[in-house]
N, C-alpha and C positions, 0 to 999 in steps of 0.2 A: 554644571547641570547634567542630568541623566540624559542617559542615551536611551531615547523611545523607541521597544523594539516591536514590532506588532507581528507576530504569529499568525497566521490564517491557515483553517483547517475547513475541510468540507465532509471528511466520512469518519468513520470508525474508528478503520484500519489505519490513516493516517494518521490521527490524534493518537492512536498507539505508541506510532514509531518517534511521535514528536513527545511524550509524555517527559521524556528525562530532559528534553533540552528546553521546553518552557518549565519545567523547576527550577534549570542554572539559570535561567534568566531571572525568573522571581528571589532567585537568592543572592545571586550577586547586586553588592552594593554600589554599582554604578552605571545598571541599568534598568531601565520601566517597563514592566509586563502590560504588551497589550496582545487579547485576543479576539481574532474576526472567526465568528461561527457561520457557514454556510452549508449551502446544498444538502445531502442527504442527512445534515446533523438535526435541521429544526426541522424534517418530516418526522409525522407523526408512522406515515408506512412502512420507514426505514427505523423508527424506532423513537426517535427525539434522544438521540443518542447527545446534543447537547448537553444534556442534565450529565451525564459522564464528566464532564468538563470544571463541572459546578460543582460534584459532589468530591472530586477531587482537591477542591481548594480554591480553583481559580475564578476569576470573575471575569464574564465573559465582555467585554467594550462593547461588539459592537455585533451582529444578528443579519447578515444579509439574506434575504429570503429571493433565491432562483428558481427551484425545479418547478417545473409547471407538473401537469397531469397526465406527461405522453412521454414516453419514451421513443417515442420514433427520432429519426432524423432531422425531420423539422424541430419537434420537438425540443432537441437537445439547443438547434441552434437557438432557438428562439431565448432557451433558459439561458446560455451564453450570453447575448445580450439583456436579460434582466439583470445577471451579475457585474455587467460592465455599469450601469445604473447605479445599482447599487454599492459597488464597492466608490463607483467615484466619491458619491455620497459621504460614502463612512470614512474612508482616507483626509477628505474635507475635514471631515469634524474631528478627527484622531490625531492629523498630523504626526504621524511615525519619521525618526529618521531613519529607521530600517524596515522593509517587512521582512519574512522569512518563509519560504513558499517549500513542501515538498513535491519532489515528482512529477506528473506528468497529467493531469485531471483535467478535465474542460473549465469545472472550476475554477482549476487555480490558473487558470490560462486568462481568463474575465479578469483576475485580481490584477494579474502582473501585467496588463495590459492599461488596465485605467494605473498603478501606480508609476507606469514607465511614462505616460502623458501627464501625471500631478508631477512629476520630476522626484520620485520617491527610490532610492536604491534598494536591490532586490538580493535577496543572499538564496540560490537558490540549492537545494539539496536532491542526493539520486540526481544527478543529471548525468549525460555522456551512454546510458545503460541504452539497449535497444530490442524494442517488442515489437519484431514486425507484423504480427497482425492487429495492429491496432492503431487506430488514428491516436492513440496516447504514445508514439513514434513521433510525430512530428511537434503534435505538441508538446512533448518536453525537451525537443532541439528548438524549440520556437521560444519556450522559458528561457532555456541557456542564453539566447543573443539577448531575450532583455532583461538578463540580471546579469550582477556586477559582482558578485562573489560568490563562490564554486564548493559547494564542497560531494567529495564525489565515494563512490562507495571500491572503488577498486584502480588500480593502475591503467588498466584497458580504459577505464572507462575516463580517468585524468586525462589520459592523451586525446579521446574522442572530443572532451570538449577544447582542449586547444586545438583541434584541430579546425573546430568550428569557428575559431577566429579571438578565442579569450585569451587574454594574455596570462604566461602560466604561471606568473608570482600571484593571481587571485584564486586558481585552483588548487582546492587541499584537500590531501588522500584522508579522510579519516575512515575508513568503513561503512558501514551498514548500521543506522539506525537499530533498528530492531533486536540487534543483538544486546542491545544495554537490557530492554527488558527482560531479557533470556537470563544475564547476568544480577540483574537486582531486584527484578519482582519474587518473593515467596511465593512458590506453584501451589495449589491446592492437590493433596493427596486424592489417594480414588476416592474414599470414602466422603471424605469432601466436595470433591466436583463433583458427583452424583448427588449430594444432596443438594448443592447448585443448581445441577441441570434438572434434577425434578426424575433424576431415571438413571437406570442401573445399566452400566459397562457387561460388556459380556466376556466370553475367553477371547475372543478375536472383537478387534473393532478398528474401522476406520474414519478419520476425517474428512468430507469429502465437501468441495467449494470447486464451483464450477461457473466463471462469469461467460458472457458474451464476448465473443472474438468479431470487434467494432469494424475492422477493416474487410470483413465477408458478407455477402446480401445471404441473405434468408436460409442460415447455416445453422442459428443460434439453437434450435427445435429441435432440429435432425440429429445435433450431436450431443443433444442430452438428451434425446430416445435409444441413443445407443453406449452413454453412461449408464440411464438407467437398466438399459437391458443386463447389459454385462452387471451392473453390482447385485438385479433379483436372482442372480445366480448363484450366490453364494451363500457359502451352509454356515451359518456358526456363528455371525458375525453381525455387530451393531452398526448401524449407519447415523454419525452426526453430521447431519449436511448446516454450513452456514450457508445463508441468502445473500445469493448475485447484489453486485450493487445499482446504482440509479445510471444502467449503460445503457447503449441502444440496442431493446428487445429483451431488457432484465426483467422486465414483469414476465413475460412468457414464461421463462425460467421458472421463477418462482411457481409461478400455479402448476408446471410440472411437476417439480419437487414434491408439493403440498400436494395434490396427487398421490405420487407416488408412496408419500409419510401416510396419508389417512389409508391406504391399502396394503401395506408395510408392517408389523408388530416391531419389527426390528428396527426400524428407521423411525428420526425424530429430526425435526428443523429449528431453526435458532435466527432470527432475524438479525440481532446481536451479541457475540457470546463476550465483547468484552476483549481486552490484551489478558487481565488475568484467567481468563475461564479458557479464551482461547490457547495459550503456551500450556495452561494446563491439558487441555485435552493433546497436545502434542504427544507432550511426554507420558500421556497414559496410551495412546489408541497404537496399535501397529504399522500406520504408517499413512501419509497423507495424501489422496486422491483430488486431480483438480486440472487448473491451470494458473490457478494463486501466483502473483510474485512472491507470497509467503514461502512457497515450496519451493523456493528457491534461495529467498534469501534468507531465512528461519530456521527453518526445519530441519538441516543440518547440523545445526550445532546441538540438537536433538541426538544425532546417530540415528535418523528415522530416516526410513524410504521416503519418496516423494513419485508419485507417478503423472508424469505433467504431460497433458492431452494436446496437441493439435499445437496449435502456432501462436497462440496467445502470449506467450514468455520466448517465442524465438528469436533469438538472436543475447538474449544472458547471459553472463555465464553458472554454468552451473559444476555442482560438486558430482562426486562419483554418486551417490546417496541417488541422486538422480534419472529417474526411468524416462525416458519418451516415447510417446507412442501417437501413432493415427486416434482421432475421433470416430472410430469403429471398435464395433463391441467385440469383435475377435479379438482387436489387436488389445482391447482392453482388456480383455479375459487373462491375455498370453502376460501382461506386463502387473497384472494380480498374484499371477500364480509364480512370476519370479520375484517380488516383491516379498512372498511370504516363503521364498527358498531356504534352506541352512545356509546353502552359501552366500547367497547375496546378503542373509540376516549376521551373519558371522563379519560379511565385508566392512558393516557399519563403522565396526569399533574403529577402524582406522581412516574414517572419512574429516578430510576439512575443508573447511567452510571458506569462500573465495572472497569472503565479504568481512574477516579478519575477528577479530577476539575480542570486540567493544570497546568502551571507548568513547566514541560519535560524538555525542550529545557533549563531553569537556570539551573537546578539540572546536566544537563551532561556537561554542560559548567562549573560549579562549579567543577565537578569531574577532567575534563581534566585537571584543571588550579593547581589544586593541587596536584594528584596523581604521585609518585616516579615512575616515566617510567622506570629509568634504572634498575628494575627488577623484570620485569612484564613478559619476555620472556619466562624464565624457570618456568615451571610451578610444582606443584606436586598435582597429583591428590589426590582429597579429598573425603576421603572413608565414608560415612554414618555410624553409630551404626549396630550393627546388631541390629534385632528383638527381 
């Protein structure tokens, strides 16, 4: 009998990175594609980026509907527990003997939470990484203890989750998702992505994605009045900003942005651009502005700048490619105009990516295909040496 493997995805960005490994799932002959669509995928504000899912091929099992209408902190709790609901629900009636969870999302925290109570083993992906400003720090070391198979994007980050008590014949180094698509999607040239986007590239242009940094009260405004100060500053240059996700205090965000785009000739917003429009705008724009884990774990294998704002991705590792700076607009200014240097533009050619040369998406479909599931549940935690 096939091994039922159920995929659960909640935004975009995620279904991006998981795109190549529900393929080896659907192609390999000894395992059953299930997919669970939540969170920001069935809003219609976020786009109903589900159809993404569909028009690729796949049929989606099962539809859990969380976000409510608030991004606040209640908010977010509240939708936490409709997803606990709802996933119990749909694991009922799916019966998987695996799911497959990415990263670090409040989402997928509601998933791996009712499957760790249905007695369901969790293969969980990106775990061990660390964002300290963000309550998606705890929750993706909170994933780790209730999944039972590891796969991790770097060495640093293998040993973080043994260290958190997983025993380390289930941790397995394969890389960074996302790099597969860098690897096998066909990019769209300029001429193309512009007729994509609805709008024409100019001699200078940047990407620029800016979310909410979850673990600071009432920061979210402040430091997108002083991204956008610092980008109306400059001369020559197109602005493609994507839209914040469903965090707490992303809507503020957004109506800034949209703001600032309707005041703007140079600036345009994209609620979703897509894995292919997005890697495409990479490899066209001169370099990517934000606080994305994209600019981190992506964009290098680009040979692109990355200028990564405030605390949102600290504690990652990052590539030389890599700029940090404060959420003030000086320090923003200072970390544009070295971004566009000859020398730091010259440094590119020799930048690598800490997150390896693709891959991912074999190596955990190899893992699933083989791995003894029937005793993967009980775990015993695995104590370190002492000092």
């Amino acid at each position: 009998m096939n091994r039922k493997i159920c995929v659960i995805t909640g935004t975009r960005a995620e279904y991006g990175l998981l795109r190549w490994l529900i393929q080896g799932i659907a192609e390999a002959p000894d395992l059953e594609l299930q997919i669970i669509a939540t969170g920001m995928h069935l809003s219609p504000e976020f786009g109903l980026t589900w159809r993404e899912i569909e028009k690729d091929g796949y049929t989606i099992s099962r539809k859990v509907e969380m976000l409510t209408s608030s991004d606040t902190p209640v908010g977010i709790a509240k939708a936490m527990g409709l997803g606990m609901i709802g996933f119990a629900d749909a694991l009922d009636e799916l019966r998987p003997d695996l799911i497959v969870v990415l990263g670090d999302r409040f989402e997928i925290f509601a998933a791996v939470a009712a499957a760790m109570v249905a007695r369901i083993p969790v293969a969980h992906i990106h775990g061990g990484e660390a964002t300290e400003g963000l309550i998606d720090e705890a929750i993706r070391h909170s994933i780790s203890k209730m999944s039972h198979l590891h796969f991790v994007a770097a060495e640093e980050y293998r040993q973080r989750v043994i260290q958190l008590g997983e025993a380390p014949e289930r941790v397995f180094l394969v890389g960074g998702l996302g790099i597969d698509n860098i690897k096998r999607l066909t990019l769209l040239d300029r001429a193309n992505l512009e007729a994509s986007l609805g709008w024409s590239l100019g001699e200078k242009n940047l990407l620029v994605t800016f979310h909410p940094v979850t673990l600071e009260t009432a920061t979210a405004q402040d430091q997108m009045d002083e991204l956008l100060a610092a980008l109306s500053e400059l001369q020559d240059t197109r602005l493609i900003f994507t839209l914040p996700n469903a965090d707490t205090d992303g809507r503020m965000l957004i109506r800034q942005i949209e703001d600032f785009v309707a005041r703007h000739d140079n600036a345009r917003a994209y609620t979703s651009l897509g894995q292919l429009r997005y890697l495409s705008c990479i490899a066209q724009v001169n370099g990517v502005v934000g606080n994305s884990s994209s600019g981190l774990l992506e964009v290098p294998s680009f040979r692109k700048g990355t200028i990564n704002i405030g605390d949102r991705q600290r504690g990652r590792l990052k590539a030389a490619s890599v700029l940090n700076c404060a959420p003030e607009r000086v320090a923003i200014s200072l970390a544009l105009e070295q971004l566009y240097s000859p020398s730091f533009q010259a440094s590119m050619a020799q930048v690598c990516n800490p997150y390896g040369e693709g891959g991912a998406s074999d190596k955990v479909v190899a893992a699933i295909r083989t791995c003894n599931l029937d005793s993967l549940l009980k775990k015993r935690f695995h104590d370190l040496p002492c000092a």
